[in-house]
PyMOL CGO cylinders between C-alpha atoms (Angstrom):
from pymol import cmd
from pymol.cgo import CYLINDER

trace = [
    CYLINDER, -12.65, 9.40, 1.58, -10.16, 10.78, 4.39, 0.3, 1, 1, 1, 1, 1, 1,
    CYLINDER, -10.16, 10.78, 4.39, -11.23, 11.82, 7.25, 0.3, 1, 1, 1, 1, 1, 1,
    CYLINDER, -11.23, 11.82, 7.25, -9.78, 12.61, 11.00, 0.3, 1, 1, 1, 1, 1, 1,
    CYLINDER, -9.78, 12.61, 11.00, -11.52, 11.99, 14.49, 0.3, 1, 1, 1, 1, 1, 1,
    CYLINDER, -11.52, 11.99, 14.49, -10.72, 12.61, 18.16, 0.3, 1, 1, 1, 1, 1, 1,
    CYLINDER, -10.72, 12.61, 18.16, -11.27, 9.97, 20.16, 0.3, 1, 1, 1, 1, 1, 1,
    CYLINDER, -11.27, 9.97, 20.16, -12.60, 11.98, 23.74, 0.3, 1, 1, 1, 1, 1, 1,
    CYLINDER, -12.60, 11.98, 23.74, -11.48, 9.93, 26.86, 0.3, 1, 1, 1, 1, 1, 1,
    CYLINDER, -11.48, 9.93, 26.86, -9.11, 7.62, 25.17, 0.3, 1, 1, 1, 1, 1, 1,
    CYLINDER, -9.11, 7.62, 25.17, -6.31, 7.54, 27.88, 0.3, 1, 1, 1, 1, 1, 1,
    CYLINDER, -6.31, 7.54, 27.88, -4.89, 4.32, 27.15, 0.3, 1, 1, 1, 1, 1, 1,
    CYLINDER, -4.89, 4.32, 27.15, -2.05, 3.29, 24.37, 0.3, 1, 1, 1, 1, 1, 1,
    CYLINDER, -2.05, 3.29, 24.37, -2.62, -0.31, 24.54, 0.3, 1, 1, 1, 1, 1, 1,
    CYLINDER, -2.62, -0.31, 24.54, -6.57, 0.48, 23.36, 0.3, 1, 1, 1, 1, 1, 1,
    CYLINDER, -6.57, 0.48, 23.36, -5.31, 2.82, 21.29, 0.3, 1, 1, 1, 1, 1, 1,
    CYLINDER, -5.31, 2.82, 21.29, -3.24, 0.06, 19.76, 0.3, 1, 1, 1, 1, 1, 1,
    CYLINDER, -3.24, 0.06, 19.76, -5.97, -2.66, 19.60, 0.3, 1, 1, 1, 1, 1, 1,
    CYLINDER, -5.97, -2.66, 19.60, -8.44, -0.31, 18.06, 0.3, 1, 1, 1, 1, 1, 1,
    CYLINDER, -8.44, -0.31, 18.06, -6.26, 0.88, 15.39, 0.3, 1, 1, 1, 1, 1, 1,
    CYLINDER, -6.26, 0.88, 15.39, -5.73, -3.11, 14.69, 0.3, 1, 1, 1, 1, 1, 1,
    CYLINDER, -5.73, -3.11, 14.69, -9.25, -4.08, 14.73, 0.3, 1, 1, 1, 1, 1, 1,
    CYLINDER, -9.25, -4.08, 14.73, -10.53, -1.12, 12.69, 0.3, 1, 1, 1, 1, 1, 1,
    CYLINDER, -10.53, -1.12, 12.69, -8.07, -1.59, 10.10, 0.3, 1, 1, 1, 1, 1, 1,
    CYLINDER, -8.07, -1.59, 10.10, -9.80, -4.83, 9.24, 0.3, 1, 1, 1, 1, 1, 1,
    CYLINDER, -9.80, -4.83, 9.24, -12.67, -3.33, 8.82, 0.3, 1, 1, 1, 1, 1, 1,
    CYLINDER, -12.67, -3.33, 8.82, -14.70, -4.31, 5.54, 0.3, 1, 1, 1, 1, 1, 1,
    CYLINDER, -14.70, -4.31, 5.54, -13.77, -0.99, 3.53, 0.3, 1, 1, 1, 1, 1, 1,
    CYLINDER, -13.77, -0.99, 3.53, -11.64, 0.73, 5.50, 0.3, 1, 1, 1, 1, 1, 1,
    CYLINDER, -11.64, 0.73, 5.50, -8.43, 1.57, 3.51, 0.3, 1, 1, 1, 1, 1, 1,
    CYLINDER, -8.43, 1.57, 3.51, -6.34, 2.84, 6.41, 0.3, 1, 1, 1, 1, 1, 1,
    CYLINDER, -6.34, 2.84, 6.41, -6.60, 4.03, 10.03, 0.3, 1, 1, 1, 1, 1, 1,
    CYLINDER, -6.60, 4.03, 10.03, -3.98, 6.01, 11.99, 0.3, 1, 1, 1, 1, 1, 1,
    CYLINDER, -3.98, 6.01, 11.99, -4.04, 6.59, 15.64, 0.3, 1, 1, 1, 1, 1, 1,
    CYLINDER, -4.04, 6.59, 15.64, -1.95, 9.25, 17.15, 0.3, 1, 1, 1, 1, 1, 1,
    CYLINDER, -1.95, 9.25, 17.15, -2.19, 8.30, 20.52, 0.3, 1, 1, 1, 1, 1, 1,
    CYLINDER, -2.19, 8.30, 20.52, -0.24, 11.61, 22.18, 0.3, 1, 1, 1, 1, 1, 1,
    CYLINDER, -0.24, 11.61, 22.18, -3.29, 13.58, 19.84, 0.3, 1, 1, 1, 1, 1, 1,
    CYLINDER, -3.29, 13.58, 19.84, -5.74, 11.26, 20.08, 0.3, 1, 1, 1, 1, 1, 1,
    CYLINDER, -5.74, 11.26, 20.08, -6.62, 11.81, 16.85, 0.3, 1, 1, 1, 1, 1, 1,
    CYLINDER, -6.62, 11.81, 16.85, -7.32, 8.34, 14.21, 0.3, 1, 1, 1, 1, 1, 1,
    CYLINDER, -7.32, 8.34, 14.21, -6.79, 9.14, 10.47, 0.3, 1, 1, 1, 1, 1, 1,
    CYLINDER, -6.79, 9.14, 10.47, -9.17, 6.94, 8.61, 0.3, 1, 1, 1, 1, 1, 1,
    CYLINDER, -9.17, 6.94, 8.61, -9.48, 6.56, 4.90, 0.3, 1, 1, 1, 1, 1, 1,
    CYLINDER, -9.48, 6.56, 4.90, -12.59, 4.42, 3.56, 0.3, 1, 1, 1, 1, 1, 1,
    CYLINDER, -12.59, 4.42, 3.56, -14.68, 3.45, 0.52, 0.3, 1, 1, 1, 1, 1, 1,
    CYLINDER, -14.68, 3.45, 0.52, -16.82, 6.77, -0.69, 0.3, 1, 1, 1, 1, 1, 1,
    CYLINDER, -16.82, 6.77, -0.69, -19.62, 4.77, -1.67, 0.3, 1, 1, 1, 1, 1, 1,
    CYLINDER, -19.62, 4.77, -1.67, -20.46, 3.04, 2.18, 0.3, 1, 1, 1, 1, 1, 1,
    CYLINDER, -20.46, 3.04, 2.18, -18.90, 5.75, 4.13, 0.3, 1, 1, 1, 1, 1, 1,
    CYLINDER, -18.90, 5.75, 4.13, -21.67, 6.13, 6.85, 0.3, 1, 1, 1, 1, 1, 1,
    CYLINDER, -21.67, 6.13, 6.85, -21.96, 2.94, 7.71, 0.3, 1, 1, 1, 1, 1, 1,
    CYLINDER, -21.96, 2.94, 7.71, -18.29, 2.30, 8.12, 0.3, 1, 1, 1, 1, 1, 1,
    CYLINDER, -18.29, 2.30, 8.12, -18.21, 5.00, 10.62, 0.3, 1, 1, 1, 1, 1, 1,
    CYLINDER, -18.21, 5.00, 10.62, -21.22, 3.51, 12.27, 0.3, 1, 1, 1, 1, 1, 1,
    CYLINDER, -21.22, 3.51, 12.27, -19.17, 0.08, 12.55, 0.3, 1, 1, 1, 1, 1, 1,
    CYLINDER, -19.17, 0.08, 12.55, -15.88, 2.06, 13.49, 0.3, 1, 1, 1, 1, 1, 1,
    CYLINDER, -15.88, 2.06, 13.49, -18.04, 3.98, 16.39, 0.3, 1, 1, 1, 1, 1, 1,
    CYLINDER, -18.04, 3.98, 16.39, -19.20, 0.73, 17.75, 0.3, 1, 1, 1, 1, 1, 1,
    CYLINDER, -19.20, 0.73, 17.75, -16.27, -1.12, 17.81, 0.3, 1, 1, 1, 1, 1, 1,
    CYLINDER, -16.27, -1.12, 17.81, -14.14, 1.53, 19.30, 0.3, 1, 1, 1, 1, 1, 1,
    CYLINDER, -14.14, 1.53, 19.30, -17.39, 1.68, 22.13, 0.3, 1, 1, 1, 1, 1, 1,
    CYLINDER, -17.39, 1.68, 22.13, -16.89, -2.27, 22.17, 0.3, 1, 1, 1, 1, 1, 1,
    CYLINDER, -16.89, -2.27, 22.17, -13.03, -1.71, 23.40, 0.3, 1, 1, 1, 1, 1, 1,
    CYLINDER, -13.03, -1.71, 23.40, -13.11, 1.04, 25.23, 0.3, 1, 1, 1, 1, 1, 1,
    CYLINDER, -13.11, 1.04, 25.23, -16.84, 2.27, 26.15, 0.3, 1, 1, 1, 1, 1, 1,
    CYLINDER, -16.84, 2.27, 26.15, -15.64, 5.44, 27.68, 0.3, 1, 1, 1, 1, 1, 1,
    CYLINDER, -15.64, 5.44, 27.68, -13.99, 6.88, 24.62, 0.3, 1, 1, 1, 1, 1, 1,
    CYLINDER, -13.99, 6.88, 24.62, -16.53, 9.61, 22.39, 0.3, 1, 1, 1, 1, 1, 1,
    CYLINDER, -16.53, 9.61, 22.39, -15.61, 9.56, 18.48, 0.3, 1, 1, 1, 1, 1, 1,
    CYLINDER, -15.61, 9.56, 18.48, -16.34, 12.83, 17.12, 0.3, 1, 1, 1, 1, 1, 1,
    CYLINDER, -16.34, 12.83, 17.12, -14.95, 14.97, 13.88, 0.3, 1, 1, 1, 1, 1, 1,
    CYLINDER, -14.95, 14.97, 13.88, -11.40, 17.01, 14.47, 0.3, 1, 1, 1, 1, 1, 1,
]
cmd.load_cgo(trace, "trace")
């Protein structure tokens, strides 16, 4: 499943960076773009475990940067 984000408050391309890197080894996560200039992140992930993916990708981003809101483009 494909879906894109925005990521609200993210004002910082080195987080940007580090998120993209840490949620990209993710346990099911196929692949995860961030567009920094957008700040949008393209992630693709297993069908089957979808919600709780996003719940891990959610909390990690909150982990890097805790100012930054993950909600559906």
């Amino acid at each position: 499943m494909k879906k894109v984000f925005r990521l609200e408050g993210l004002n910082c391309a080195h987080c940007a960076a580090k998120i993209e890197e840490k949620v990209g080894k993710l346990e099911g996560v196929k692949s995860v773009v961030i567009n920094f200039m957008t700040t949008k992140m393209t992630l693709e992930s297993i069908d089957e475990n979808f919600e709780e993916i996003i719940a891990n990708v959610k909390k990690l981003v909150n982990e890097i940067e805790p100012d930054v809101n993950m909600v559906k483009a």
